[in-house]
C-alpha positions in Angstrom: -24.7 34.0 -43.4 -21.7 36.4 -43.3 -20.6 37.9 -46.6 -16.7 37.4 -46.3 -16.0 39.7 -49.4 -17.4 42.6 -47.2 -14.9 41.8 -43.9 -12.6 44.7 -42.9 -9.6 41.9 -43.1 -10.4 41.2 -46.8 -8.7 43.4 -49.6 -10.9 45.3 -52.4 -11.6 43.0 -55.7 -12.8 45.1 -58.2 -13.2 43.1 -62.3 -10.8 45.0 -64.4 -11.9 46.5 -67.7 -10.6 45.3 -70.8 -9.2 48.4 -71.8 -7.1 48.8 -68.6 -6.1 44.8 -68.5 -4.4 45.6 -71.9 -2.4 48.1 -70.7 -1.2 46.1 -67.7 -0.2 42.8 -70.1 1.5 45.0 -72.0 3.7 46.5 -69.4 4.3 42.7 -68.1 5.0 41.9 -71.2 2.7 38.9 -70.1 -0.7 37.0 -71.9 -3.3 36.6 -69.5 -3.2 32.9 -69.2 0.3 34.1 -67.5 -1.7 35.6 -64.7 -1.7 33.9 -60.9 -5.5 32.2 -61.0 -8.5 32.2 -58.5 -11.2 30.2 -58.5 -14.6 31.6 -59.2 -16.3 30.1 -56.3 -13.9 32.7 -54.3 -15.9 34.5 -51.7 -14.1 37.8 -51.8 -15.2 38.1 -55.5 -17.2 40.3 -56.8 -20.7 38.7 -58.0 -20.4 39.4 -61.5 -17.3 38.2 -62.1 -16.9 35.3 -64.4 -14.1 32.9 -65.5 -11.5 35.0 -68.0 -11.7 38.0 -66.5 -9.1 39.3 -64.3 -9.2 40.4 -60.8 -7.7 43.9 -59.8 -7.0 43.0 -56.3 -5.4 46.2 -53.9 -3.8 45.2 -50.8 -2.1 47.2 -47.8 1.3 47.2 -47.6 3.3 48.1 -45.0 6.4 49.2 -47.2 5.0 50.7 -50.4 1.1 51.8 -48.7 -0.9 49.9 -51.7 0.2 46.3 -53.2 -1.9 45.5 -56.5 -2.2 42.4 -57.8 -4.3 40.9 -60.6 -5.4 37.3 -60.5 -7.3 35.3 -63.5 -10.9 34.2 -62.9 -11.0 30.6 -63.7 -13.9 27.6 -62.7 
């Protein structure tokens, strides 16, 4: 079977750290319920990530060379 997280087409997921996901609701202004959601059963999740925490997902962009977006692990 192919592991679709590791696909050149498929942008990096990383789990972000508490510490860091503080600092990025706070300059949202935003709770983390507020956050887009993806399902755990994702493939281009990491394995260890579990519902509540929130996806750090990088993206190319054409315009602005990185896109980050963060996305709510739910079940």
């Amino acid at each position: 079977m192919v592991d679709v997280s590791q696909h050149e087409l498929v942008p990096e997921h990383t789990v972000l750290e508490e510490e860091a996901l503080e600092d990025v609701l706070e300059e949202y202004n935003i709770d983390r319920t507020d956050l887009p959601k993806i399902e755990r059963n994702d493939p281009a999740l990491p394995d260890e990530a579990e519902p509540g925490n929130v996806i750090k997902i990088v993206r190319d962009s054409r315009t602005t060379d990185q896109s980050i977006i963060y996305r709510l692990v739910v079940e």
